[in-house]
ZAMARGU-4260 file (C-alpha; in steps of 0.2 Angstrom, whole numbers, plus 5000, padded with zeros to 4 digits):
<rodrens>
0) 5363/5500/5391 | 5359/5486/5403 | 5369/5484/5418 | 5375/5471/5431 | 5368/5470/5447
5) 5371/5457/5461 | 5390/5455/5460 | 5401/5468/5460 | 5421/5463/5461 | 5427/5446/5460
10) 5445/5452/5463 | 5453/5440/5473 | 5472/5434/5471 | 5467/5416/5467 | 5475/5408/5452
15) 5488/5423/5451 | 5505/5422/5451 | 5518/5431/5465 | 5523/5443/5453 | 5504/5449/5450
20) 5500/5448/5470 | 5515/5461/5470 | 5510/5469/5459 | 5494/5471/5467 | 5503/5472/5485
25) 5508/5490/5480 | 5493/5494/5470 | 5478/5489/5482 | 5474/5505/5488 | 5474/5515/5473
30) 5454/5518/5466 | 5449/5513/5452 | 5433/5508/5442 | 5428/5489/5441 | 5427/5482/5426
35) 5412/5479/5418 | 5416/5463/5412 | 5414/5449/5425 | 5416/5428/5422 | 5402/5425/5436
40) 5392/5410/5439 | 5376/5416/5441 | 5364/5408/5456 | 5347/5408/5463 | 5331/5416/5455
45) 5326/5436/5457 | 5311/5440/5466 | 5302/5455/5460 | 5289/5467/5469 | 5277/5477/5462
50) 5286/5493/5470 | 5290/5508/5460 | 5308/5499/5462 | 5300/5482/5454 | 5293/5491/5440
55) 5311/5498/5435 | 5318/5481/5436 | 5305/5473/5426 | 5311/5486/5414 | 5330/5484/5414
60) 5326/5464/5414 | 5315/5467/5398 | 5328/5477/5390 | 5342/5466/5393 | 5331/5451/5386
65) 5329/5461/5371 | 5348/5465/5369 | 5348/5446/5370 | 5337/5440/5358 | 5345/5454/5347
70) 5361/5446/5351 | 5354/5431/5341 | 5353/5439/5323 | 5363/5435/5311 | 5379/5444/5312
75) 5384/5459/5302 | 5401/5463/5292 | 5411/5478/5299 | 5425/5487/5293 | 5435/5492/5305
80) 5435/5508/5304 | 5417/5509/5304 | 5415/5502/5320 | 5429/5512/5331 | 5420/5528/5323
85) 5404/5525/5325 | 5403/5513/5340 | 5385/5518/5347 | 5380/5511/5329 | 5384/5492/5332
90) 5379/5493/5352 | 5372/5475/5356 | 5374/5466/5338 | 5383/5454/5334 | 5398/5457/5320
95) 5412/5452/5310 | 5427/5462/5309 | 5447/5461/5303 | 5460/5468/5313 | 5477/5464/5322
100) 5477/5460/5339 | 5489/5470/5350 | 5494/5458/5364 | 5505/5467/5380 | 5505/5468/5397
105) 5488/5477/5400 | 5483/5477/5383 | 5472/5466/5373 | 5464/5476/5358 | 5458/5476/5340
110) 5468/5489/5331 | 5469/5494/5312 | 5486/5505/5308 | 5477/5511/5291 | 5463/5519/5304
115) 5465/5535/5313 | 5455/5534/5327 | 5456/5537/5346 | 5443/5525/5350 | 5448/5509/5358
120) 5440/5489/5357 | 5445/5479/5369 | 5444/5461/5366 | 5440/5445/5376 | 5436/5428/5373
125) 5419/5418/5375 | 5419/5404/5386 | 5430/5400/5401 | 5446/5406/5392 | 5459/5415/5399
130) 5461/5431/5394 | 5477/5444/5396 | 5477/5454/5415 | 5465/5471/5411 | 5475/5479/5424
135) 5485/5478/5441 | 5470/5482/5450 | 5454/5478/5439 | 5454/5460/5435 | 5447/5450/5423
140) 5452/5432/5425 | 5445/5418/5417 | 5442/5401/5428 | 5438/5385/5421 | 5418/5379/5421
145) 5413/5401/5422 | 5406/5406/5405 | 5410/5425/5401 | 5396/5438/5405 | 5390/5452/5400
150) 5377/5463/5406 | 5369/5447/5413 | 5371/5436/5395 | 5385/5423/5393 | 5392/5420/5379
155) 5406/5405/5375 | 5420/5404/5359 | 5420/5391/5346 | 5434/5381/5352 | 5438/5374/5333
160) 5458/5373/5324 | 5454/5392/5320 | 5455/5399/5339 | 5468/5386/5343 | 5478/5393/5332
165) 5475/5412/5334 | 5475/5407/5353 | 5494/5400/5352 | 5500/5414/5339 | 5497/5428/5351
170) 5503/5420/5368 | 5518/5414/5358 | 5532/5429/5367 | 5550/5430/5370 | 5553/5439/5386
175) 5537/5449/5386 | 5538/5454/5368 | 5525/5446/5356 | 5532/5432/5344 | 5520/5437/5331
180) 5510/5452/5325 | 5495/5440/5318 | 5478/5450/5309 | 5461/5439/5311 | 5444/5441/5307
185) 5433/5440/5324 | 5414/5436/5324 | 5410/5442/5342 | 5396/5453/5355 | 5399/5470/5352
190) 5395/5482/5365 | 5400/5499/5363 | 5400/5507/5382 | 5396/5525/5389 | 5401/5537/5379
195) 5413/5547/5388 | 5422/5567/5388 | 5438/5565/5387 | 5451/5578/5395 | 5456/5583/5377
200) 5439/5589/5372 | 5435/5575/5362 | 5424/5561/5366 | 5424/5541/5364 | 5414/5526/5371
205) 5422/5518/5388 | 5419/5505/5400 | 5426/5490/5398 | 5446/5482/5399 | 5461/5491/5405
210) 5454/5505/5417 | 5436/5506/5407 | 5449/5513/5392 | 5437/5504/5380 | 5421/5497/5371
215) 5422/5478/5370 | 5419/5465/5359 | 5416/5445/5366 | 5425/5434/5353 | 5413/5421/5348
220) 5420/5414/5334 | 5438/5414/5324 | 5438/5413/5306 | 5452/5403/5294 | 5460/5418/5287
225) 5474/5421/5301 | 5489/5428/5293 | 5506/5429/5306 | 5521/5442/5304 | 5531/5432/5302
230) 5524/5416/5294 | 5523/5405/5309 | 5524/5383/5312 | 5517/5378/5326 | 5519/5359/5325
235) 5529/5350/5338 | 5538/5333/5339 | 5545/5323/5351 | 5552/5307/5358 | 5551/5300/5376
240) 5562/5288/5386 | 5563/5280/5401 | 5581/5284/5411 | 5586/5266/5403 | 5585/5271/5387
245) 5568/5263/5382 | 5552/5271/5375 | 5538/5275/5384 | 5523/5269/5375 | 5506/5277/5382
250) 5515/5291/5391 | 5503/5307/5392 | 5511/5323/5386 | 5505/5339/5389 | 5505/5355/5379
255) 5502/5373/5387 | 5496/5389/5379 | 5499/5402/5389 | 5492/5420/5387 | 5507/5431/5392
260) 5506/5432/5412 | 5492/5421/5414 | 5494/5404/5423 | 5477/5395/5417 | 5482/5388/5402
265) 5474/5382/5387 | 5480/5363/5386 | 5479/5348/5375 | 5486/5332/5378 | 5492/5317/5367
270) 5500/5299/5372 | 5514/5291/5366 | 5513/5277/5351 | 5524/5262/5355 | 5539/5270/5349
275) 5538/5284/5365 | 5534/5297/5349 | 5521/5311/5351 | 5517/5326/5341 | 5504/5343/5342
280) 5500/5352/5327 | 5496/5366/5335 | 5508/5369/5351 | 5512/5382/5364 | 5528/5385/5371
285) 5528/5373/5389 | 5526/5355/5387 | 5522/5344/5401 | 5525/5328/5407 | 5520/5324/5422
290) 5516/5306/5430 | 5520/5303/5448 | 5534/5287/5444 | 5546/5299/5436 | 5550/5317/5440
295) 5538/5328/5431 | 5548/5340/5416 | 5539/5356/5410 | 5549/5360/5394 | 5551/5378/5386
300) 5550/5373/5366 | 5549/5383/5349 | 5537/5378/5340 | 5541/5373/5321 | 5558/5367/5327
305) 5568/5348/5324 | 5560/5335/5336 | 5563/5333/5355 | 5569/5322/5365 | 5565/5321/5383
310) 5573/5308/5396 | 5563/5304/5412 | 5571/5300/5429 | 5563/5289/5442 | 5555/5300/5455
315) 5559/5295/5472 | 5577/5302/5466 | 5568/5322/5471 | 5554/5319/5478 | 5549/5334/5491
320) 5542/5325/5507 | 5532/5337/5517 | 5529/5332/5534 | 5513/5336/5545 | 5514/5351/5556
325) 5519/5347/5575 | 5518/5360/5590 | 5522/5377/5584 | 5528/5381/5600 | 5541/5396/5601
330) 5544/5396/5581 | 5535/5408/5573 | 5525/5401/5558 | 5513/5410/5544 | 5504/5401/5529
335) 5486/5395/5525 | 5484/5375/5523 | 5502/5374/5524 | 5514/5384/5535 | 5531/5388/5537
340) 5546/5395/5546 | 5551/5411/5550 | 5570/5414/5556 | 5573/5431/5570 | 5578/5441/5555
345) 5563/5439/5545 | 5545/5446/5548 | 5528/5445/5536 | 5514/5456/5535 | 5496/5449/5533
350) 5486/5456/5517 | 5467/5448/5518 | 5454/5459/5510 | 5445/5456/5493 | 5459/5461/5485
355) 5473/5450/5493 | 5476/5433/5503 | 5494/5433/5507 | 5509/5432/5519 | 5523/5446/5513
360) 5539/5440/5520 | 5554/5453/5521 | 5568/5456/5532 | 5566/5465/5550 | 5562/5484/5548
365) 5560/5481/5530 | 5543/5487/5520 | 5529/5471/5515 | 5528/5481/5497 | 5545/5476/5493
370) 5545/5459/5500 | 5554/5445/5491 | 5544/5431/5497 | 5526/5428/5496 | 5514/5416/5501
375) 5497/5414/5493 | 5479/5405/5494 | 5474/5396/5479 | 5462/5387/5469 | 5474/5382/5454
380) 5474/5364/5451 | 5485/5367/5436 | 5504/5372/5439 | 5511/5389/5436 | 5522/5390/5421
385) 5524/5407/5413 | 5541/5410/5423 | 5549/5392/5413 | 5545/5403/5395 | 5562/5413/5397
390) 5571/5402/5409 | 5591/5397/5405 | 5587/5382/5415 | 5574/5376/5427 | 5568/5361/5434
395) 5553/5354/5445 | 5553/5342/5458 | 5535/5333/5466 | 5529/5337/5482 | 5522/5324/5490
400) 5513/5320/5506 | 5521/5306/5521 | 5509/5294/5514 | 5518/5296/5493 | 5503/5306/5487
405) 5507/5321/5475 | 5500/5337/5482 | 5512/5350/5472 | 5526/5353/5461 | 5542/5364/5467
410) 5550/5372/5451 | 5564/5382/5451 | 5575/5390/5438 | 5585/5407/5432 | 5579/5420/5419
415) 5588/5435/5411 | 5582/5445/5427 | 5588/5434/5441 | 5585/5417/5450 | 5566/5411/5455
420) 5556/5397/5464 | 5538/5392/5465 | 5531/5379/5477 | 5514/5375/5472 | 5504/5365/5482
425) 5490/5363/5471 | 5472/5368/5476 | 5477/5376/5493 | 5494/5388/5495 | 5510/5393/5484
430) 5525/5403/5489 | 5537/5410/5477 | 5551/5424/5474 | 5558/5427/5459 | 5569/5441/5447
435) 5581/5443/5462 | 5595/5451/5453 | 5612/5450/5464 | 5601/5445/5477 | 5605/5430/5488
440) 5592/5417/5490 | 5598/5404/5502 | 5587/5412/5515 | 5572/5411/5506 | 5575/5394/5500
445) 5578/5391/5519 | 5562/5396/5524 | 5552/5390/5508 | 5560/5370/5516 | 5554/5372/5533
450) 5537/5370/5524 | 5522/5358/5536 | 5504/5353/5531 | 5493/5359/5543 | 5482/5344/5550
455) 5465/5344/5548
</rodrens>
């Protein structure tokens, strides 16, 4: 088997969520293998020397061009059981193969219940798509514009009706519990891993997803036959009005797929005809709309439902103005691009390492591991929107600049689990709590409005 070289971990808490920077808060100094799936851009050109070391790369390099060309055969037809018993067999080809995707928190696998087998096959998609979290402290996020590789060869998916569909069957939940069980037929790189001894006695291939638990196969291409449990309809209809009343003709809606915890969405957009009507045929479960002349709404639906009807409010009714930063003075301050206020009774501990770029926030005395605030770095330019899936009520407010420009959305709302709030100011910082139980939040929401932009 080829392998990687030049990289090594790209874990970083960009693009996460304060629930997964928690998680990994308490988890970042456990070991751990990396995974051997990355979504790397790849730069520059290797130089190679004649050395005894040269010769070994030429080598490796020649073998994983050959695992390449390979790679473009035409594919095989696989049951499934034939490939989780005899992995080694279909090591580097391209294949087709049925089975039902088992989607949970770190879990995303091909599984067969008519096939008794111990061997596991991890699933990801082609491309730049987000993919569920392997695990709290092996990463392996998607980010848009980074094409999936591995062992050196990238590979995209087909993005057709097909994997829109499959796509928004199997992040379609309810709480964390999957909306659907849907069966699918992937064409896909197939790579079947080291094989591994296992502390039963028994042995199977390893390397890649949750913990190295499995082989891997790269989804390429989703076939038509996709059969949900139970039947699904994902079409979406909608109407949308100003606060008078009056349609909105032209106004841009948009749809998000989520994939259970993951805040990169896979998102479509429509406009309005003249009569403010709009409609997806294949929806997720958040719609957007967003324009800076009316408060932005990000709407949990069910798919398959009667029409919606959404009434927009002028903006400068809740727009967030967030001033410039003056003399910090005696007030104590932590944050990134954007900073903010601590009170005597709070204190925060600074994680920055390759594995975290956050403030922990917690009262005096307390532990960072059980904080309840956290501040972030990030690159997302999309807002978060997996804690609005499960929300009683929430609601979103622009941030915005002393010069009117939007730089961030504050969402709030309440879930089964308690009260939460994100403040997103997009492309530099977040800060959030959330699933706060019992818990008062007035103090964190204290803090979270003391919020300044830090001049440049």
């Amino acid at each position: 088997m080829c392998k990687i070289f030049g990289f090594g971990s790209t874990r970083t808490t960009k693009g996460r969520s304060w629930r997964q920077q928690k998680a990994t808060c308490r988890e970042s100094r456990l070991s751990g293998g990396l995974s051997s799936l990355q979504k790397v851009p790849t730069f520059g050109r290797i130089h190679l020397h004649m050395t005894f070391k040269g010769y070994l790369l030429l080598l490796s390099a020649l073998l994983c061009l050959a695992r390449a060309v390979r790679a473009q055969e035409a594919p095989i037809d696989v049951p499934f059981c034939a490939l989780a018993q005899d992995p080694a067999s279909f090591d580097g080809r391209i294949i087709r193969v049925r089975g039902t995707l088992s989607v949970h928190s770190e879990d995303f696998s091909l599984v067969d219940q008519n096939c008794k087998t111990n061997q596991f096959i991890w699933l990801a998609f082609g491309g730049d798509v987000s993919e569920n979290e392997a695990s709290s402290i092996n990463q392996s996020f998607g980010k848009r514009g980074l094409q999936i590789q591995v062992n050196g060869t990238p590979y995209k998916v087909k993005k057709d009706d097909n994997f829109k569909r499959l796509y928004a069957l199997i992040s379609a939940r309810h709480e964390f519990r999957p909306s659907y069980s849907v069966t699918a037929t992937l064409l896909g790189f197939f790579t079947a891993g080291t094989k591994t001894a296992w502390p039963n006695g028994q042995t199977g291939f390893s390397g890649y997803g949750h913990l190295g638990c499995c082989s891997l196969l790269v989804i390429k291409e989703v076939s038509s036959d996709i059969v949900s449990v139970p039947p699904a309809n994902l079409s979406l209809r909608g109407r949308v009005v100003a606060a008078d009343g009056k349609p909105l003709k032209g106004f841009r809606v948009f749809d998000d797929i989520n994939f259970l915890l993951r805040s990169s969405p896979e998102r479509q957009e429509t406009v309005t005809d003249d009569s403010g009507n709009f409609a997806f045929s294949t929806s997720g479960q958040l719609v957007r709309f967003e324009t800076s002349k009316y408060r932005p709404v990000a709407l949990a639906v069910d798919p398959g439902g009667p029409a919606i009807r959404v009434k927009l409010e002028d903006a400068n009714r809740s727009d967030w103005i967030v001033p410039s930063c003056g003399p910090t003075g005696s007030t104590a301050r932590v944050g990134f691009s954007v900073l903010f206020e601590l009170p005597p009774t709070m204190q925060s501990s600074l994680m920055d390492n390759e594995f975290i770029h956050s403030y922990f926030i917690f009262p005096q005395g307390g532990e960072p591991g059980l904080a309840d605030l956290i501040v972030s770095t990030s690159a997302r330019e999309l807002p978060e929107s997996d804690s609005a899936f499960d929300s009683k009520w929430s609601e979103q407010r622009w941030i915005k600049d002393s010069k009117g420009a939007v730089i961030g959305i504050d969402a709030r709302g309440r879930t089964s689990h308690g009260p939460w709030r994100s403040a997103q100011f997009l492309g530099h910082d977040e800060i959030g709590y959330g699933w706060l139980r019992g818990k008062p939040t007035r103090p964190l929401d204290t803090i979270i409005d003391t919020a300044c932009i830090v001049r440049k």
